[in-house]
Backbone atoms as SQL, in Angstrom:
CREATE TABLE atoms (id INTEGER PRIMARY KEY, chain TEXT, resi INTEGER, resn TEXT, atom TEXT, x REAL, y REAL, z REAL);
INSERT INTO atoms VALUES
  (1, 'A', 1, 'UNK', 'N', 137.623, 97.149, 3.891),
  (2, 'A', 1, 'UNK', 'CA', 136.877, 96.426, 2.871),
  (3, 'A', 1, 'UNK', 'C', 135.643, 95.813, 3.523),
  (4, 'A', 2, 'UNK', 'N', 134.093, 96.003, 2.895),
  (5, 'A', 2, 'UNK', 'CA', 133.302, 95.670, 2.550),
  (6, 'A', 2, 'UNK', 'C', 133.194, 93.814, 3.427),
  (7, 'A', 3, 'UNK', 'N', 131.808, 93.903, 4.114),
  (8, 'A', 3, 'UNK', 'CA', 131.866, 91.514, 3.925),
  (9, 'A', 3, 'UNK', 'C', 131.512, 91.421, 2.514),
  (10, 'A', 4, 'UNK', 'N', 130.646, 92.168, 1.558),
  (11, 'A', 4, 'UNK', 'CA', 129.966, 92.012, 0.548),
  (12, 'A', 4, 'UNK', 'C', 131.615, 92.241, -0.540),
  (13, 'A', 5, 'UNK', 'N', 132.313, 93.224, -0.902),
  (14, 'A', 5, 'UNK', 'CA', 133.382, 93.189, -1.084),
  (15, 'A', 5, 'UNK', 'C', 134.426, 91.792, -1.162),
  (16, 'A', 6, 'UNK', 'N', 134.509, 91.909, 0.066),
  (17, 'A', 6, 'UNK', 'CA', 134.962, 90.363, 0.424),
  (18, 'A', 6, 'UNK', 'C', 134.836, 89.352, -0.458),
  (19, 'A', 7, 'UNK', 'N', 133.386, 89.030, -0.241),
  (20, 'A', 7, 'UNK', 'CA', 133.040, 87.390, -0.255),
  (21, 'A', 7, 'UNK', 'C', 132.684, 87.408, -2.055),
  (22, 'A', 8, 'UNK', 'N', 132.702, 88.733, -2.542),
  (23, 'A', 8, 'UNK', 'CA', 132.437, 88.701, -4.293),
  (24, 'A', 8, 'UNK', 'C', 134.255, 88.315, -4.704),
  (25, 'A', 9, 'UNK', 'N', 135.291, 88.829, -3.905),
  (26, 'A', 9, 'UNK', 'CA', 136.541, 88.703, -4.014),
  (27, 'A', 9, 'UNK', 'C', 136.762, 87.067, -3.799),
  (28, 'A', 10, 'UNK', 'N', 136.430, 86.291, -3.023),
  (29, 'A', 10, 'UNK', 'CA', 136.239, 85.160, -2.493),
  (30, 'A', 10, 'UNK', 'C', 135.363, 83.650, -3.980),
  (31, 'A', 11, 'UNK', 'N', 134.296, 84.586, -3.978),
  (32, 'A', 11, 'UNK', 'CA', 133.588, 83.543, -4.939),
  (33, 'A', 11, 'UNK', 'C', 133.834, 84.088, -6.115),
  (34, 'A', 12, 'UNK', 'N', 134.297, 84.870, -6.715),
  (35, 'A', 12, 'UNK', 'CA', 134.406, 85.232, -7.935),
  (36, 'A', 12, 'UNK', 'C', 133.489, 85.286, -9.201),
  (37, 'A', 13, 'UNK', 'N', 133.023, 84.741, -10.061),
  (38, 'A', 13, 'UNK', 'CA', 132.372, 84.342, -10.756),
  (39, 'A', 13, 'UNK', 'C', 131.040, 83.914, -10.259),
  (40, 'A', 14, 'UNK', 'N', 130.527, 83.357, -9.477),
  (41, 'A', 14, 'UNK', 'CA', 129.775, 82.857, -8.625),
  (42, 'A', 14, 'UNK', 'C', 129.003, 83.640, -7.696),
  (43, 'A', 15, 'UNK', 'N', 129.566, 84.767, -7.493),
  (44, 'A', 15, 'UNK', 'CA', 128.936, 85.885, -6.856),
  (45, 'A', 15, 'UNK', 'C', 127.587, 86.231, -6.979),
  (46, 'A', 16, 'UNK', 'N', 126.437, 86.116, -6.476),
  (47, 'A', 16, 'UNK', 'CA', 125.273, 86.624, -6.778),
  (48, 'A', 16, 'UNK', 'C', 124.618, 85.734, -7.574),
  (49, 'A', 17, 'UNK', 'N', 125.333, 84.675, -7.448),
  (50, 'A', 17, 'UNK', 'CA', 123.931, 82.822, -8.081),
  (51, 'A', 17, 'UNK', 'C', 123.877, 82.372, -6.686),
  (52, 'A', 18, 'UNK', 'N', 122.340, 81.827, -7.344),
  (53, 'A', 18, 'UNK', 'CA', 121.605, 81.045, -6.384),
  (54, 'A', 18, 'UNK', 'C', 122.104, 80.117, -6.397),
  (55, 'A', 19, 'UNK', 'N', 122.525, 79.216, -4.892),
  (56, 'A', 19, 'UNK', 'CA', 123.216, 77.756, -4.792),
  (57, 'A', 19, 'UNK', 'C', 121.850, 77.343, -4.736),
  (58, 'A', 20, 'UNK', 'N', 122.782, 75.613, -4.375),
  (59, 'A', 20, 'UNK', 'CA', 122.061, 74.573, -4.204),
  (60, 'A', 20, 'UNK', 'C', 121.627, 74.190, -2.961),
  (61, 'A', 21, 'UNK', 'N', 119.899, 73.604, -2.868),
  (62, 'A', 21, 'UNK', 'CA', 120.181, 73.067, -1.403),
  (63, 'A', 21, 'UNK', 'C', 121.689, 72.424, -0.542),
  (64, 'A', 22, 'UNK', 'N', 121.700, 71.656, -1.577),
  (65, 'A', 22, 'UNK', 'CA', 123.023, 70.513, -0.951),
  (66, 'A', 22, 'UNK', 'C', 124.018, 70.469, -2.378),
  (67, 'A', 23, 'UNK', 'N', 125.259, 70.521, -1.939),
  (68, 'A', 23, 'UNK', 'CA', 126.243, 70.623, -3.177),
  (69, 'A', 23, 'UNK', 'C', 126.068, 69.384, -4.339),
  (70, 'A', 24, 'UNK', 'N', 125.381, 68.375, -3.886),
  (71, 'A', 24, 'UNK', 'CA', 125.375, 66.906, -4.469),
  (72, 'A', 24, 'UNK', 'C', 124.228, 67.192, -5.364),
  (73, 'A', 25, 'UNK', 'N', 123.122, 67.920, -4.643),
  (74, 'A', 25, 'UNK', 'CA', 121.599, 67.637, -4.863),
  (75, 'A', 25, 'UNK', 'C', 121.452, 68.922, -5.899),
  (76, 'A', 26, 'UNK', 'N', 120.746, 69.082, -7.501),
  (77, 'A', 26, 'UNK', 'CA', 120.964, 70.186, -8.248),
  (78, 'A', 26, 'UNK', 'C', 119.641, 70.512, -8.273),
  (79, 'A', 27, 'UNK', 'N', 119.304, 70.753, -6.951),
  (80, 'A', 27, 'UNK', 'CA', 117.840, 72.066, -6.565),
  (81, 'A', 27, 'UNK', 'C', 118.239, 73.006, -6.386),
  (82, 'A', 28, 'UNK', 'N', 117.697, 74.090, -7.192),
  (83, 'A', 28, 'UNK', 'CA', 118.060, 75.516, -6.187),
  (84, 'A', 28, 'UNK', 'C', 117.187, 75.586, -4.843),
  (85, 'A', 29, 'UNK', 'N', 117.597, 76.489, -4.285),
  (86, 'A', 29, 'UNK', 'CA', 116.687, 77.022, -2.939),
  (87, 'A', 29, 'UNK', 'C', 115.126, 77.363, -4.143),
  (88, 'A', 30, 'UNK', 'N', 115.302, 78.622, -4.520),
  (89, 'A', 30, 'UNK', 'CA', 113.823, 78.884, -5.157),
  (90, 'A', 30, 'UNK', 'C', 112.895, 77.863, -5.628),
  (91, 'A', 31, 'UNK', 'N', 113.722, 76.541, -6.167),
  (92, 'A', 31, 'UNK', 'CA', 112.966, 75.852, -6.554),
  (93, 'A', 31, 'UNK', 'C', 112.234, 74.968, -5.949),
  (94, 'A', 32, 'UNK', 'N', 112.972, 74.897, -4.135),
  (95, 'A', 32, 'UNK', 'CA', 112.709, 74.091, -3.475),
  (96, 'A', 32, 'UNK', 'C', 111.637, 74.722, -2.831),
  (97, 'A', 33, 'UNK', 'N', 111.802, 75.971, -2.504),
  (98, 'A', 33, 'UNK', 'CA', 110.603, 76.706, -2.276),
  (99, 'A', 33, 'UNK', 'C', 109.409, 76.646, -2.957),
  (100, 'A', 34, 'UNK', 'N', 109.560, 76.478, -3.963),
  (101, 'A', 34, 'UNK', 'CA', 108.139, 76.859, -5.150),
  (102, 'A', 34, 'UNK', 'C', 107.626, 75.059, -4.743),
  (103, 'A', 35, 'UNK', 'N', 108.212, 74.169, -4.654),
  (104, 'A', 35, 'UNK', 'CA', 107.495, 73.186, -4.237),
  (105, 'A', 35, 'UNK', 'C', 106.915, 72.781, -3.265),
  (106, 'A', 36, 'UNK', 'N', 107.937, 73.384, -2.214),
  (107, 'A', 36, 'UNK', 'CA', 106.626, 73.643, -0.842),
  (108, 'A', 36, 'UNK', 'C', 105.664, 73.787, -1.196),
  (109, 'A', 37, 'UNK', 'N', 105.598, 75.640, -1.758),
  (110, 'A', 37, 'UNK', 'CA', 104.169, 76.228, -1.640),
  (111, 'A', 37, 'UNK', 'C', 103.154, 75.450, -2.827),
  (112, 'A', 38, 'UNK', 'N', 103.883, 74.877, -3.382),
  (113, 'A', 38, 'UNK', 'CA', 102.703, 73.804, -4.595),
  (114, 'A', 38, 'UNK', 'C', 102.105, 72.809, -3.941),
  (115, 'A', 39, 'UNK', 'N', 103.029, 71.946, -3.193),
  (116, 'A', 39, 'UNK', 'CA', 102.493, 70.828, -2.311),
  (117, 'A', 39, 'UNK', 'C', 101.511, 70.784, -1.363),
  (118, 'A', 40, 'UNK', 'N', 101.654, 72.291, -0.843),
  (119, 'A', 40, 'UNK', 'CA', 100.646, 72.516, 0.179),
  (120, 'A', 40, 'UNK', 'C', 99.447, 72.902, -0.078),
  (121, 'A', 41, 'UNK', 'N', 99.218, 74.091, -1.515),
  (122, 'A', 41, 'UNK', 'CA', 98.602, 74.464, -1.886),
  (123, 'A', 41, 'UNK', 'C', 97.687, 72.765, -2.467),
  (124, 'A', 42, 'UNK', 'N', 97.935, 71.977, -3.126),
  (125, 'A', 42, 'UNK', 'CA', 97.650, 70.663, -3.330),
  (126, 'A', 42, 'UNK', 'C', 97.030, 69.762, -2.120),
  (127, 'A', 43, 'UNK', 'N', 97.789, 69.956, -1.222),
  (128, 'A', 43, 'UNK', 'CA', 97.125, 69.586, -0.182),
  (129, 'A', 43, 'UNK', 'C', 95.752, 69.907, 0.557),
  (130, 'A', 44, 'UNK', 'N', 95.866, 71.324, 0.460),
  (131, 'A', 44, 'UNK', 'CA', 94.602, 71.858, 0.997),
  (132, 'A', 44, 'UNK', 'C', 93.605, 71.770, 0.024),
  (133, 'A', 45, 'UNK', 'N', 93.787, 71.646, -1.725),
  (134, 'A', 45, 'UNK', 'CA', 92.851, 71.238, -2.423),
  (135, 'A', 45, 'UNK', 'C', 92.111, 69.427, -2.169),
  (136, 'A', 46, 'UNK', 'N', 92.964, 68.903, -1.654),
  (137, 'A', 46, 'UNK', 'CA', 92.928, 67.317, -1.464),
  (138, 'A', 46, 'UNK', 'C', 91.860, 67.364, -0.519),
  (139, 'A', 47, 'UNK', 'N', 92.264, 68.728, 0.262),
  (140, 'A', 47, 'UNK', 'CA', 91.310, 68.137, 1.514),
  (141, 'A', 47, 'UNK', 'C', 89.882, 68.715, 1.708),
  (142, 'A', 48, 'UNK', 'N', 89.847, 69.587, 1.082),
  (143, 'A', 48, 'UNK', 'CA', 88.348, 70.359, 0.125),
  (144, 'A', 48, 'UNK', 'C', 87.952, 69.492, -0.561),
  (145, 'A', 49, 'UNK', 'N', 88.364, 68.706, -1.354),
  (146, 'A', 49, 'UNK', 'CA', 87.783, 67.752, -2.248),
  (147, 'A', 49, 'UNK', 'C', 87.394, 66.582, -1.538),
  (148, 'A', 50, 'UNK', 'N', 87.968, 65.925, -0.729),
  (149, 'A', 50, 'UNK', 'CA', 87.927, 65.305, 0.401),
  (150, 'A', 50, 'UNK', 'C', 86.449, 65.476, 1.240),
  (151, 'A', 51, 'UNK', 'N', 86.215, 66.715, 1.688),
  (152, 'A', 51, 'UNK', 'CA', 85.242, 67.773, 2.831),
  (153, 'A', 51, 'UNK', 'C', 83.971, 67.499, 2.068),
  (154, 'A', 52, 'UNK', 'N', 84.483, 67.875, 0.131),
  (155, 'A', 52, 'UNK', 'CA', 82.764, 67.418, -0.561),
  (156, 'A', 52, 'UNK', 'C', 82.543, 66.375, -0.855),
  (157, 'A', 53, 'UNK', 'N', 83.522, 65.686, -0.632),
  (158, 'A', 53, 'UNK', 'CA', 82.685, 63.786, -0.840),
  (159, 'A', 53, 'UNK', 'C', 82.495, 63.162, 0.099),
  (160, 'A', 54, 'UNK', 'N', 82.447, 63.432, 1.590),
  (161, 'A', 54, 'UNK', 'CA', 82.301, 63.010, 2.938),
  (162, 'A', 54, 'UNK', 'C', 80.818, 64.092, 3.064),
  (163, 'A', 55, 'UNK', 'N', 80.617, 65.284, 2.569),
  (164, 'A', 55, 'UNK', 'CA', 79.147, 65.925, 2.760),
  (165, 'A', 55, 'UNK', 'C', 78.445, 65.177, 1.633),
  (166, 'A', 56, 'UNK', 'N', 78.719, 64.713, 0.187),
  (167, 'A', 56, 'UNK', 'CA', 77.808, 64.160, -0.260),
  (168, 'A', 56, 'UNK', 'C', 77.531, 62.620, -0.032),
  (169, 'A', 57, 'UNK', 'N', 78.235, 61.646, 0.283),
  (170, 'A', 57, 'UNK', 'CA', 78.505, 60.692, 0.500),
  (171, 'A', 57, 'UNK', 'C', 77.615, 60.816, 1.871),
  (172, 'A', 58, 'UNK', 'N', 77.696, 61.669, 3.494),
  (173, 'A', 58, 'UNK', 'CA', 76.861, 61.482, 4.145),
  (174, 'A', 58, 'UNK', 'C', 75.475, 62.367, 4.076),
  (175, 'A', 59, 'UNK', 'N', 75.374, 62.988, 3.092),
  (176, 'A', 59, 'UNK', 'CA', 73.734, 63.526, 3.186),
  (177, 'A', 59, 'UNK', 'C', 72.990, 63.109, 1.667),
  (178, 'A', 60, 'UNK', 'N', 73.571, 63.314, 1.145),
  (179, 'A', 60, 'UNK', 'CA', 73.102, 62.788, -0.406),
  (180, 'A', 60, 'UNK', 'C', 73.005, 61.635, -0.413),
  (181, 'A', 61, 'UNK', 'N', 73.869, 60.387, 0.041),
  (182, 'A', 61, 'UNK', 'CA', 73.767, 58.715, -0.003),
  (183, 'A', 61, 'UNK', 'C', 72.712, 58.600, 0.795),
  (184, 'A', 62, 'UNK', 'N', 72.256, 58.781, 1.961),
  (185, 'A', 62, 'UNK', 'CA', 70.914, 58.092, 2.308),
  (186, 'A', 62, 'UNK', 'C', 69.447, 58.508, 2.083),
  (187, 'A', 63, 'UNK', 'N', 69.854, 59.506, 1.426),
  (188, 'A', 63, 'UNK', 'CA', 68.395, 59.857, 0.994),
  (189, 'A', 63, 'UNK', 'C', 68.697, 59.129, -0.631),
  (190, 'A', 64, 'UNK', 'N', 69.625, 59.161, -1.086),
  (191, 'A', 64, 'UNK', 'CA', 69.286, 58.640, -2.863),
  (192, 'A', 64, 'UNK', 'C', 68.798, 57.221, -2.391),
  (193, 'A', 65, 'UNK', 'N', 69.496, 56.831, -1.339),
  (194, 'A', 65, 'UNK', 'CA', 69.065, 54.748, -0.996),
  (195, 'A', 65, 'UNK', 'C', 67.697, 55.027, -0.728),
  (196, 'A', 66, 'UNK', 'N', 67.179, 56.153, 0.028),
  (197, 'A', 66, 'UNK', 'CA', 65.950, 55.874, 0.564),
  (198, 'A', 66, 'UNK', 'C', 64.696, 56.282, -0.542),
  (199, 'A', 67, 'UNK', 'N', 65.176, 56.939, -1.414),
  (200, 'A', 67, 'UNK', 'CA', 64.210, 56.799, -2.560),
  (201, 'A', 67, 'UNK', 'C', 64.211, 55.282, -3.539),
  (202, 'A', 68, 'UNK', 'N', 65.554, 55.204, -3.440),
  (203, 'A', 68, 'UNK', 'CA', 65.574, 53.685, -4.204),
  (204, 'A', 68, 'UNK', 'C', 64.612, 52.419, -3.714),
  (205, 'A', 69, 'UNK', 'N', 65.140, 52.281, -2.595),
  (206, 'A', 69, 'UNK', 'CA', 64.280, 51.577, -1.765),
  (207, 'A', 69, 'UNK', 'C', 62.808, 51.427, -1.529),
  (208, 'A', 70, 'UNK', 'N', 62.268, 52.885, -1.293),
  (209, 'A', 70, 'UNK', 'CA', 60.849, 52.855, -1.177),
  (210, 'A', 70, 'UNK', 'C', 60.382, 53.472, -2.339),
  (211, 'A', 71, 'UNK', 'N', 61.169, 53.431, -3.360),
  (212, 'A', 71, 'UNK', 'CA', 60.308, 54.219, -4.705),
  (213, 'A', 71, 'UNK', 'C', 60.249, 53.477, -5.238);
């Protein structure tokens, strides 16, 4: 006999579902996955958005003051 055999003999019903991270905790794996890749993907938008307000903030802010100023 089969490990695959086996362990469908073993879990019965249950055979071929996705568990849970943790028996307590009711995440699947996939789902825990899909939030990684969201979080990160989020992240790297944070930090692009981040990248254009540190380029406008340092090249755009002293020239808008310096027209204010002397205009």
């Amino acid at each position: 006999m089969g490990e695959a055999k086996r362990r469908k003999e073993i879990l019965g019903e249950d055979y071929g579902k996705e568990g849970n991270i943790y028996p307590w905790l009711p995440i699947k794996k996939s789902q825990a996955q899909k939030f990684v890749q969201l979080s990160t993907q989020g992240a790297w938008i944070g930090i692009g958005v981040l990248v254009l307000y540190w380029v406008t903030v340092r090249l755009l802010g002293p020239s808008l003051g310096w027209w204010e100023l002397n205009g």
